[in-house]
C-alpha positions, 0 to 999 in steps of 0.5 A: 612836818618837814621831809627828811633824808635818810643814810640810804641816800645815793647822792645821785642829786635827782631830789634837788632838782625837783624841790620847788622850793630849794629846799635840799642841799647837796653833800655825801648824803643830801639834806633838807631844810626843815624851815624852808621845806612846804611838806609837797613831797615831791622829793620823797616821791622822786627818790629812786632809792626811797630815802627820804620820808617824813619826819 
């Protein structure tokens, strides 16, 4: 189950830089690809505002 970013996002960016896979994109609130997403959770536990949980 892929990892998915809530409304709560700051954009500050730090998530996008720890996906091994590339996986998140950048915009006013960042997202993720679901079919590009391995469920690491690296994001989720990188997040400083704990905005992004599974799905």
């Amino acid at each position: 189950m892929a990892y998915k970013i809530s409304t709560d996002c700051v954009a500050c960016g730090t998530c996008e830089g720890e996906c091994p896979v590339g996986a998140i994109s950048s915009g006013d609130i960042y997202k993720i690809d679901p079919s590009l997403c391995t469920d690491c959770g690296t994001c989720a536990n990188a997040c400083p505002v704990g905005a992004i949980s599974q799905e």
